[in-house]
N, CA, C and O atoms as a Maestro MAE file, in Angstrom:
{
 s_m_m2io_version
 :::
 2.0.0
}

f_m_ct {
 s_m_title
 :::
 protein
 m_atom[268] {
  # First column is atom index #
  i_m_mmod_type
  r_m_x_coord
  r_m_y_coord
  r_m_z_coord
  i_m_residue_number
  s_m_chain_name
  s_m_pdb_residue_name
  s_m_pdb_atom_name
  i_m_atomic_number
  :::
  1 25 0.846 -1.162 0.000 1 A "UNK " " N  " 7
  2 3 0.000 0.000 0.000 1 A "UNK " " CA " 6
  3 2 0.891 1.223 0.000 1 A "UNK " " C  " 6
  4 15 1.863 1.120 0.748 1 A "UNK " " O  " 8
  5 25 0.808 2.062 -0.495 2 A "UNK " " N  " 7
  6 3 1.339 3.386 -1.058 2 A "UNK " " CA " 6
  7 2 0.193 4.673 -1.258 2 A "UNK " " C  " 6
  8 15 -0.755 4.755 -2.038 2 A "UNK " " O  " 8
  9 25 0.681 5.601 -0.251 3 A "UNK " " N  " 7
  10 3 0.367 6.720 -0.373 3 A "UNK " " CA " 6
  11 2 0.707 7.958 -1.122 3 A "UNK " " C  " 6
  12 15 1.518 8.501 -0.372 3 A "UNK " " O  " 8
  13 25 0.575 8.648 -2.062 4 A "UNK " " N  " 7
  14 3 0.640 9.619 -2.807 4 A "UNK " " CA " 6
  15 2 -0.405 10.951 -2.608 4 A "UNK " " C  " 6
  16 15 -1.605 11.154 -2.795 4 A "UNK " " O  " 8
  17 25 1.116 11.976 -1.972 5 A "UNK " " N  " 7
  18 3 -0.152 13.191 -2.080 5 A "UNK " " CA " 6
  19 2 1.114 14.135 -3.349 5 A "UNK " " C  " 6
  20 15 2.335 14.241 -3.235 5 A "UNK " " O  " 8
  21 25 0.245 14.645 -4.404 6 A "UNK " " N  " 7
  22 3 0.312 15.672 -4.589 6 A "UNK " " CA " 6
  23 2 0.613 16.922 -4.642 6 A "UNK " " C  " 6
  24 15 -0.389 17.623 -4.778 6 A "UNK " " O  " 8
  25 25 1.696 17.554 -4.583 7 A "UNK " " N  " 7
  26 3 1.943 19.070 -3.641 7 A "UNK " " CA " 6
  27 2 3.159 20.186 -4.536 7 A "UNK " " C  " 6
  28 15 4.047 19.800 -5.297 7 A "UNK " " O  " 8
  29 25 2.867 21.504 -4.179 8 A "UNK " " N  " 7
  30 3 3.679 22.254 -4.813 8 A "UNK " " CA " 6
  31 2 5.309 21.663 -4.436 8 A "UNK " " C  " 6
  32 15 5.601 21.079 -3.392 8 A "UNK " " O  " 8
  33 25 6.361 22.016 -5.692 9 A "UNK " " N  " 7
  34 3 7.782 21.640 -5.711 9 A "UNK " " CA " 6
  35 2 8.171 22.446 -4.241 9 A "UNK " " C  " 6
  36 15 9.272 22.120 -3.798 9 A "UNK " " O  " 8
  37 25 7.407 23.459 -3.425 10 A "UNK " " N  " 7
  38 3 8.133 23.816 -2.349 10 A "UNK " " CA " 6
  39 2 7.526 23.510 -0.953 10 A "UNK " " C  " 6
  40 15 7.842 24.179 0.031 10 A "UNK " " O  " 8
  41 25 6.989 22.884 -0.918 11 A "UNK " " N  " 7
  42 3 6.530 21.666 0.080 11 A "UNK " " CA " 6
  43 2 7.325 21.107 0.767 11 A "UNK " " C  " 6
  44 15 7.969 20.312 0.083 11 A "UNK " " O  " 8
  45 25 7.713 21.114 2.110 12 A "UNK " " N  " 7
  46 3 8.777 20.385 2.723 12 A "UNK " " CA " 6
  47 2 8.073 18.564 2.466 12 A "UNK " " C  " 6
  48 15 7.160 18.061 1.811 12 A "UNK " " O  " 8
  49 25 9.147 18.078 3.422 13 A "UNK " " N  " 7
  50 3 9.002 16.683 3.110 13 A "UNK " " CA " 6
  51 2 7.227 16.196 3.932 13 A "UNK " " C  " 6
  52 15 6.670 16.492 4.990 13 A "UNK " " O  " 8
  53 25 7.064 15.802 3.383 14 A "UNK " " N  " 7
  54 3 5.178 15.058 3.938 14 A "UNK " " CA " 6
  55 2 5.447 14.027 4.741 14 A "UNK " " C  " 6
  56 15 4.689 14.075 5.711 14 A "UNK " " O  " 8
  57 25 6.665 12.503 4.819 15 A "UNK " " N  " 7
  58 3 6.429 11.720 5.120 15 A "UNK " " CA " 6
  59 2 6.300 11.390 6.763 15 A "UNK " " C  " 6
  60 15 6.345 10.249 7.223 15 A "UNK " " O  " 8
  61 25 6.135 12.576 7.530 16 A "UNK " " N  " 7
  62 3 4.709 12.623 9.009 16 A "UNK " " CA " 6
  63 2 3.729 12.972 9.006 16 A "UNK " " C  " 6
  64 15 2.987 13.175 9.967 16 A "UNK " " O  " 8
  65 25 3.429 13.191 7.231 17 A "UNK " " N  " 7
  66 3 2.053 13.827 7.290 17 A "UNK " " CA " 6
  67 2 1.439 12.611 6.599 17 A "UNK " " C  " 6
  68 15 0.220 12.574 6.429 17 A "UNK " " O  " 8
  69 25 2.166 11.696 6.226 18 A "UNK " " N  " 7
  70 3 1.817 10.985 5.347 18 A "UNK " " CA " 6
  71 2 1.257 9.430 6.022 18 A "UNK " " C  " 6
  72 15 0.317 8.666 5.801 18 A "UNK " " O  " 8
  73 25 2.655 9.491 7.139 19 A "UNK " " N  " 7
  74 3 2.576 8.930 8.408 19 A "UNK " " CA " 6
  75 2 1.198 8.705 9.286 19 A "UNK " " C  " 6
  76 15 0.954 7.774 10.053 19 A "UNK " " O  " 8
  77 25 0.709 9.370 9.085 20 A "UNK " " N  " 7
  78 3 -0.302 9.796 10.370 20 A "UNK " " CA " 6
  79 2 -1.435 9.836 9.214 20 A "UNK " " C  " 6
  80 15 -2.386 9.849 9.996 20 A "UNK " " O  " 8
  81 25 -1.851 9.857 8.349 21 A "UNK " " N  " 7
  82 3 -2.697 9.792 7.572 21 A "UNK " " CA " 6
  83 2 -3.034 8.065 7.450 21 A "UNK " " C  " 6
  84 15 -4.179 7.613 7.479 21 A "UNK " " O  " 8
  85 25 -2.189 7.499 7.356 22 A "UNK " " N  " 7
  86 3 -2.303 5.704 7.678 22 A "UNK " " CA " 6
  87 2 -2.051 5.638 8.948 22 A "UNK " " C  " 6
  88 15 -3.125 5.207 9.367 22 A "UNK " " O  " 8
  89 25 -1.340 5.772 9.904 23 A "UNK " " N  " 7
  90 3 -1.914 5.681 11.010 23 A "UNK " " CA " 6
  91 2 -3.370 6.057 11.669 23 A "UNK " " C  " 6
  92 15 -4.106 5.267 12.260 23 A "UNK " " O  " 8
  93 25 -3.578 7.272 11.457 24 A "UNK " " N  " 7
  94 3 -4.955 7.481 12.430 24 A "UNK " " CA " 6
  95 2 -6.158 7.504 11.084 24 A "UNK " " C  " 6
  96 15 -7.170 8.085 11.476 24 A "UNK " " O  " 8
  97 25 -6.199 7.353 10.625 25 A "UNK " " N  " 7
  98 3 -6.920 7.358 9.266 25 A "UNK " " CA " 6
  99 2 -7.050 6.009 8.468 25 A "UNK " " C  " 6
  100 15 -8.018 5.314 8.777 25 A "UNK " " O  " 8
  101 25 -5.974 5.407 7.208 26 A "UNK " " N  " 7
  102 3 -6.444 4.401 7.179 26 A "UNK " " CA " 6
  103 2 -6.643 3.058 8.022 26 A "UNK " " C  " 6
  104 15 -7.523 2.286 7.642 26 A "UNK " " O  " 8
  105 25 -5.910 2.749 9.094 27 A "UNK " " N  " 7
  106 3 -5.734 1.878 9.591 27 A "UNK " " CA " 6
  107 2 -7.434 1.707 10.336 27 A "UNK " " C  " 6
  108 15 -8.285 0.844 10.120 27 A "UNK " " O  " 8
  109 25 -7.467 2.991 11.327 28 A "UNK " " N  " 7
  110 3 -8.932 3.178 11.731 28 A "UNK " " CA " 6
  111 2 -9.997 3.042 10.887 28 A "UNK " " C  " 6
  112 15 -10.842 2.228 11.260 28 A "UNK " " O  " 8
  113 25 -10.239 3.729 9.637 29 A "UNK " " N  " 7
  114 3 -11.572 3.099 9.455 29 A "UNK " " CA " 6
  115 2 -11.298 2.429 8.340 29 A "UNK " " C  " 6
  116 15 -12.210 2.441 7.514 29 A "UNK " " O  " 8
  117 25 -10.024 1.663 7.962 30 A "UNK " " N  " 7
  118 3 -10.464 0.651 6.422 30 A "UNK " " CA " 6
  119 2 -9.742 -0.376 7.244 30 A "UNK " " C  " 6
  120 15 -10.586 -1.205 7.585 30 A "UNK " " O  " 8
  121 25 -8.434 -0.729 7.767 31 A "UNK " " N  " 7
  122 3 -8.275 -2.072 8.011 31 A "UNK " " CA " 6
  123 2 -9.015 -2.522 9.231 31 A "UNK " " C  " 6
  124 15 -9.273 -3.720 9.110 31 A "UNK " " O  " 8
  125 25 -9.529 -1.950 10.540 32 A "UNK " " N  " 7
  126 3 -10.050 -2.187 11.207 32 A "UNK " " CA " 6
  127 2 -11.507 -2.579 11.269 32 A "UNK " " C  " 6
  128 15 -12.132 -3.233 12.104 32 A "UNK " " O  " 8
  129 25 -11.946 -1.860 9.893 33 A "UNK " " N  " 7
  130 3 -13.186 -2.115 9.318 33 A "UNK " " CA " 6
  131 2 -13.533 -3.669 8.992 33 A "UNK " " C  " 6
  132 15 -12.832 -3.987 8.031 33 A "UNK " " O  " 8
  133 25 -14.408 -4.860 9.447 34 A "UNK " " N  " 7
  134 3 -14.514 -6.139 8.958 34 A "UNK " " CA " 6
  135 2 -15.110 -5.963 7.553 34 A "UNK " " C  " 6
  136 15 -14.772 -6.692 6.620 34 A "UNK " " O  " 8
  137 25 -16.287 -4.663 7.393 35 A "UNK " " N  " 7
  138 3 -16.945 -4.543 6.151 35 A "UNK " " CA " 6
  139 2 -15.703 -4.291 4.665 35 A "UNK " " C  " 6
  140 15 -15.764 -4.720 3.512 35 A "UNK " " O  " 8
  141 25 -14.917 -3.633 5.189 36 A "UNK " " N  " 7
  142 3 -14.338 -3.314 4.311 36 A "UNK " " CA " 6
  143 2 -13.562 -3.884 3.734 36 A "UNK " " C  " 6
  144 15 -12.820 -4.560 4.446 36 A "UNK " " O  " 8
  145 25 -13.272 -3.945 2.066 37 A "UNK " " N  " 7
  146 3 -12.972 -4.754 1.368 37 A "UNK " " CA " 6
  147 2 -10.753 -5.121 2.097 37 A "UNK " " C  " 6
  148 15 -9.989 -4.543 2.870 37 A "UNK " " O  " 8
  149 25 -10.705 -6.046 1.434 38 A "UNK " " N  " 7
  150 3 -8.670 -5.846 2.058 38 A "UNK " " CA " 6
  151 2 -8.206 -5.710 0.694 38 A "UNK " " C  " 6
  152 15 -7.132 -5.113 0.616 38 A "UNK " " O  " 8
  153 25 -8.582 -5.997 -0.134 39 A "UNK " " N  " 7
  154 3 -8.114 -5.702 -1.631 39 A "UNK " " CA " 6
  155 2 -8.418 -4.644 -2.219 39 A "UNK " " C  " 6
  156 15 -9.628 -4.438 -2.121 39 A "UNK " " O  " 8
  157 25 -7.785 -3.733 -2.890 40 A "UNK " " N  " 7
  158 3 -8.545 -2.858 -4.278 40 A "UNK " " CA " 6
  159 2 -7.850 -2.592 -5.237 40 A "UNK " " C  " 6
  160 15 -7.053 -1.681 -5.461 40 A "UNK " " O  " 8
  161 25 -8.447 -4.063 -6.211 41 A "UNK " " N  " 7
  162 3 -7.758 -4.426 -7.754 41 A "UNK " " CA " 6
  163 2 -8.180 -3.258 -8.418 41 A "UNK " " C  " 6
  164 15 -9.294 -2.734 -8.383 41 A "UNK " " O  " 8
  165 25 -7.058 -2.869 -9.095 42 A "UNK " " N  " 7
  166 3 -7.065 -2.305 -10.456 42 A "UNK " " CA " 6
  167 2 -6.904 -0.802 -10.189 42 A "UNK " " C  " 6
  168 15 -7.195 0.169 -10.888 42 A "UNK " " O  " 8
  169 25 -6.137 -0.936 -8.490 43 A "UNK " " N  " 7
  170 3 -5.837 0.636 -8.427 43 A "UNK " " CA " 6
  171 2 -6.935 1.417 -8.159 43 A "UNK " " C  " 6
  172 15 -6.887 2.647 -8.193 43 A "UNK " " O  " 8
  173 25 -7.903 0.796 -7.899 44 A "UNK " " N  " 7
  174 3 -9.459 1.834 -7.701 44 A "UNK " " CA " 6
  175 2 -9.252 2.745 -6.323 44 A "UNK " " C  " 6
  176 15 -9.947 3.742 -6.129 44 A "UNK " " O  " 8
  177 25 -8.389 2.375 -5.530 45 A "UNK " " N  " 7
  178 3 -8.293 3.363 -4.272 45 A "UNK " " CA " 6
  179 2 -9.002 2.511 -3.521 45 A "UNK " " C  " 6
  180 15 -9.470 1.397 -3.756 45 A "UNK " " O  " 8
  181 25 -9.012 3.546 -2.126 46 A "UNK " " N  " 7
  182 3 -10.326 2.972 -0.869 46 A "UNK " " CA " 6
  183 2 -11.446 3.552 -1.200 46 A "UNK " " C  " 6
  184 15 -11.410 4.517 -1.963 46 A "UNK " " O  " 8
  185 25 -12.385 3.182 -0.805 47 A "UNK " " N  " 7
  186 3 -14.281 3.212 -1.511 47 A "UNK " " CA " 6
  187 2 -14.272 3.295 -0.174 47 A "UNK " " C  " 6
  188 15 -13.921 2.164 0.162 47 A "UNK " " O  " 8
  189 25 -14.483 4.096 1.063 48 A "UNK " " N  " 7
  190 3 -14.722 4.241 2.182 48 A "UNK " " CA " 6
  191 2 -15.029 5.704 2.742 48 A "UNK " " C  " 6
  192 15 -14.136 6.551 2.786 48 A "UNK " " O  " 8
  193 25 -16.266 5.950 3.147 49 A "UNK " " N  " 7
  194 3 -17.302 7.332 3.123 49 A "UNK " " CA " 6
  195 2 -16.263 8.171 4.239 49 A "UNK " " C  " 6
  196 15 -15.592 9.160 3.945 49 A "UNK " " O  " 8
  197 25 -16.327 7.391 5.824 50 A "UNK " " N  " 7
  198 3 -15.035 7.843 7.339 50 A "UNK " " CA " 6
  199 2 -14.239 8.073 7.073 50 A "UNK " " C  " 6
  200 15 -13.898 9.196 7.446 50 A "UNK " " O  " 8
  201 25 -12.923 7.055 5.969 51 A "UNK " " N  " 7
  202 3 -11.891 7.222 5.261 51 A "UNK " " CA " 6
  203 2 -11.941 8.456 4.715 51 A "UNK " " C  " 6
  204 15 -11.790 9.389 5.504 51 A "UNK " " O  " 8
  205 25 -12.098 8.687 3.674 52 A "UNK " " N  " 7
  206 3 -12.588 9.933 2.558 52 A "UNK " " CA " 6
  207 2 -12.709 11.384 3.521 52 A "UNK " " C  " 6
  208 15 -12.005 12.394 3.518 52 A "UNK " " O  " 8
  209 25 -13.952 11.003 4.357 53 A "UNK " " N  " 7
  210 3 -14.509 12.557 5.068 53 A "UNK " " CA " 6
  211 2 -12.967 12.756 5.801 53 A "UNK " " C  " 6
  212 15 -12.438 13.833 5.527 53 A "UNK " " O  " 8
  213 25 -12.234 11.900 6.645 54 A "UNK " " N  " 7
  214 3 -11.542 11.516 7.983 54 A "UNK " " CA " 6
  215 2 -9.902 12.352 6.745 54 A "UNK " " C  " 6
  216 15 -9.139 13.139 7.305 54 A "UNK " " O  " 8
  217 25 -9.783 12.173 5.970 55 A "UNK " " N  " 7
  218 3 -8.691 12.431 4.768 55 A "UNK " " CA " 6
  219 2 -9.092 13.936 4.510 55 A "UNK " " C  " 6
  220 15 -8.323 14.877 4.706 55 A "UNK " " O  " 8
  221 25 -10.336 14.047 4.066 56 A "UNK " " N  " 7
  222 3 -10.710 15.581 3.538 56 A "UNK " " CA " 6
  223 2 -10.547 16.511 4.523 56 A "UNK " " C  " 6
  224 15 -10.636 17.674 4.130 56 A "UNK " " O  " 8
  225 25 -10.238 16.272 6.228 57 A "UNK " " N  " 7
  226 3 -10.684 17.023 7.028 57 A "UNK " " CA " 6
  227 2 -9.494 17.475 7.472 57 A "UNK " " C  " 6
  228 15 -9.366 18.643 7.841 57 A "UNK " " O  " 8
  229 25 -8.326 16.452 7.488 58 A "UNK " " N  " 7
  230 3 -7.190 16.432 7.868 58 A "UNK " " CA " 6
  231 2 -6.357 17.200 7.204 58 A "UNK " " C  " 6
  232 15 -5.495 17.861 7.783 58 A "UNK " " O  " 8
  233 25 -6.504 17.201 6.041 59 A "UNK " " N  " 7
  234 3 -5.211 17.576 4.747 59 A "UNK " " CA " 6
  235 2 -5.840 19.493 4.870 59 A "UNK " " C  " 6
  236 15 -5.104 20.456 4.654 59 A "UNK " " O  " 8
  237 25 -7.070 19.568 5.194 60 A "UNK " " N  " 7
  238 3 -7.574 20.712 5.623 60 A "UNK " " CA " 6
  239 2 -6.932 21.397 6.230 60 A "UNK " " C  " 6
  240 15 -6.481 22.419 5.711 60 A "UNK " " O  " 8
  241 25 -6.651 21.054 7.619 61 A "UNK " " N  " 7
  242 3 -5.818 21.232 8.760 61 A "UNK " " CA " 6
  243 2 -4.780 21.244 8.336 61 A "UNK " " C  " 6
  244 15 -4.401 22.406 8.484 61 A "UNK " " O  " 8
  245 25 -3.872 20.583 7.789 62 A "UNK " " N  " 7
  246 3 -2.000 20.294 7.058 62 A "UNK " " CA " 6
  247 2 -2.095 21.645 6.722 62 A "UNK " " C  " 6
  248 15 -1.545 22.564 7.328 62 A "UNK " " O  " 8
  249 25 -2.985 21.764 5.498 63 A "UNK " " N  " 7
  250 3 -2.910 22.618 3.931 63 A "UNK " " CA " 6
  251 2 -4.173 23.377 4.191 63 A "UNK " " C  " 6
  252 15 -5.185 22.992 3.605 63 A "UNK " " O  " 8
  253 25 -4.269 24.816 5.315 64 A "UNK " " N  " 7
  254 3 -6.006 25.620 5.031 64 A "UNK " " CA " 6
  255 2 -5.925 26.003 3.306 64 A "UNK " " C  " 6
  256 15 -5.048 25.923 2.446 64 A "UNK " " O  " 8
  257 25 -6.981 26.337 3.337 65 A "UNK " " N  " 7
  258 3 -7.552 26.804 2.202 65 A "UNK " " CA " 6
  259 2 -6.776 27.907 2.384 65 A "UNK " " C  " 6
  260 15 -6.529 28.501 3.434 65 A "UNK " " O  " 8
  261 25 -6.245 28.233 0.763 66 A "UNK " " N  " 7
  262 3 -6.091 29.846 0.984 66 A "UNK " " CA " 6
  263 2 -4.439 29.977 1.084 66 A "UNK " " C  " 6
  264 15 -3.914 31.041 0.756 66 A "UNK " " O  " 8
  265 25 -3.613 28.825 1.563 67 A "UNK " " N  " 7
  266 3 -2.393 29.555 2.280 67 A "UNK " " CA " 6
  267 2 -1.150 28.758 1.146 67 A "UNK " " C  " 6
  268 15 0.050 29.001 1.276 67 A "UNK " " O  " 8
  :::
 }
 m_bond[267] {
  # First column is bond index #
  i_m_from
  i_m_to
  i_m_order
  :::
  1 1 2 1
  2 2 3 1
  3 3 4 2
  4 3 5 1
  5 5 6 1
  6 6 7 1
  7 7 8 2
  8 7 9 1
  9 9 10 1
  10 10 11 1
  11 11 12 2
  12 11 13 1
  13 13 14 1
  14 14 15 1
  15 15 16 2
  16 15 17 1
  17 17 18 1
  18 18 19 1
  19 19 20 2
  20 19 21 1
  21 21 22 1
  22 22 23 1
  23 23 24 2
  24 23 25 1
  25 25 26 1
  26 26 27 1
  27 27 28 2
  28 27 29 1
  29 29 30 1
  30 30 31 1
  31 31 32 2
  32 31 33 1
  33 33 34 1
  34 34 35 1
  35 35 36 2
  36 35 37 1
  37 37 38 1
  38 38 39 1
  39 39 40 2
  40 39 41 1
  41 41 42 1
  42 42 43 1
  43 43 44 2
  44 43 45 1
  45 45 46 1
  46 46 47 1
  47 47 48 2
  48 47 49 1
  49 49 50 1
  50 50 51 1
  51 51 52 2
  52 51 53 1
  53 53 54 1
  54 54 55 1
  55 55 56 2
  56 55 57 1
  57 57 58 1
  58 58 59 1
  59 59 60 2
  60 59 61 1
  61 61 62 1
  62 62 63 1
  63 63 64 2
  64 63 65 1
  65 65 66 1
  66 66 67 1
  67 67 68 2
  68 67 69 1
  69 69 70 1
  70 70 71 1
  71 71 72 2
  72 71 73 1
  73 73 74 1
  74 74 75 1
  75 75 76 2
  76 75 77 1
  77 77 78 1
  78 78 79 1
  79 79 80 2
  80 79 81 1
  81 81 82 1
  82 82 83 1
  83 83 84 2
  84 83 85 1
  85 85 86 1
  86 86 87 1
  87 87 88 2
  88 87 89 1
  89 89 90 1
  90 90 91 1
  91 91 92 2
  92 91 93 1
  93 93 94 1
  94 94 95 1
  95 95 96 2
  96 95 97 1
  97 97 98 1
  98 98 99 1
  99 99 100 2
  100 99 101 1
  101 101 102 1
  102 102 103 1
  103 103 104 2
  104 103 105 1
  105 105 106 1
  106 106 107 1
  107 107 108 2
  108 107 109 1
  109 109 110 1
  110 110 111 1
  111 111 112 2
  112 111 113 1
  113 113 114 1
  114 114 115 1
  115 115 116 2
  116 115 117 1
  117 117 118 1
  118 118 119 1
  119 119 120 2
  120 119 121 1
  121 121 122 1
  122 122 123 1
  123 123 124 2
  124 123 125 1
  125 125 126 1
  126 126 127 1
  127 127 128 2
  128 127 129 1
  129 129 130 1
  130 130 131 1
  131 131 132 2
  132 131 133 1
  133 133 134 1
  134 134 135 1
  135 135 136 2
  136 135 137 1
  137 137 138 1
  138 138 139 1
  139 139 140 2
  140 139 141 1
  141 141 142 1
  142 142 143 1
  143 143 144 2
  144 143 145 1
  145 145 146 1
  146 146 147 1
  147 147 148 2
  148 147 149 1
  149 149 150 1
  150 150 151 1
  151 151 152 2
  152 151 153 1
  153 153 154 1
  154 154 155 1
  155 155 156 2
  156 155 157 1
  157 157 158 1
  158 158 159 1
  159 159 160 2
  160 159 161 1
  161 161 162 1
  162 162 163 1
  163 163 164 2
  164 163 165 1
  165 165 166 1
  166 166 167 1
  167 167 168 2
  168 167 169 1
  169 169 170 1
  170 170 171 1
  171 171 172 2
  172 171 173 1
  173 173 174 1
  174 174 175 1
  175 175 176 2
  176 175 177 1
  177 177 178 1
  178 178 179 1
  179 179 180 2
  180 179 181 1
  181 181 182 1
  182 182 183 1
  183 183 184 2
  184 183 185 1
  185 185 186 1
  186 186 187 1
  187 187 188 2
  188 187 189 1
  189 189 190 1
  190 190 191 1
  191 191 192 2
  192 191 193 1
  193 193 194 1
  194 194 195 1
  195 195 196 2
  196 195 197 1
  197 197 198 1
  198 198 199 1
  199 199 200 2
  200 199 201 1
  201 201 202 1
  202 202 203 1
  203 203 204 2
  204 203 205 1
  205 205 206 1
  206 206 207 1
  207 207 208 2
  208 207 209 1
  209 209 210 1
  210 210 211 1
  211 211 212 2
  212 211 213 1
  213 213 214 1
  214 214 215 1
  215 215 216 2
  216 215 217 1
  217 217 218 1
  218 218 219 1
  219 219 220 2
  220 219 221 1
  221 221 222 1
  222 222 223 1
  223 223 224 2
  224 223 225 1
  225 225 226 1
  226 226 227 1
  227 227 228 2
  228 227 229 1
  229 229 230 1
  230 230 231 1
  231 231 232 2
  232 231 233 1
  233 233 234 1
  234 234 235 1
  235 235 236 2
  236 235 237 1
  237 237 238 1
  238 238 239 1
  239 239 240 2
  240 239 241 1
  241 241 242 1
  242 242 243 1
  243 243 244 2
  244 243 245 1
  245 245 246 1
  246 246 247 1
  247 247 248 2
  248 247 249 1
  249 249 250 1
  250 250 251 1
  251 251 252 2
  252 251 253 1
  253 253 254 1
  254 254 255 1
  255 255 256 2
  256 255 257 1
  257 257 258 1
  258 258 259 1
  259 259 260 2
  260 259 261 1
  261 261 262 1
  262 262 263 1
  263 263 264 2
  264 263 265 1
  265 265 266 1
  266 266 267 1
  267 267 268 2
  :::
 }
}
């Protein structure tokens, strides 16, 4: 599993932001999840609503709008 974010060339390094995004994030609601799938062929990503919102809210906080 591999995480990829995105970010301007002057971005310090991410990998505690990246860190903590699978730590408190995926681990909590996709592997801990029984519903949730353990595979996702073909590169489709995680399909997970907590995941997703729990990601959108965070990178918020990293990166406000605006700055």
């Amino acid at each position: 599993m591999k995480f990829v974010m995105l970010t301007d060339t002057k971005t310090s390094n991410l990998r505690v932001v990246l860190h903590q995004i699978w730590v408190n994030l995926y681990v909590e609601y996709v592997v801990r999840n029984p519903l949730a799938p353990v595979e996702h062929p073909g590169g489709l990503g995680v399909n997970n609503e907590l995941f997703e919102m729990g990601l959108d809210r965070f990178v918020s906080q990293v990166f406000p709008p605006g700055s």
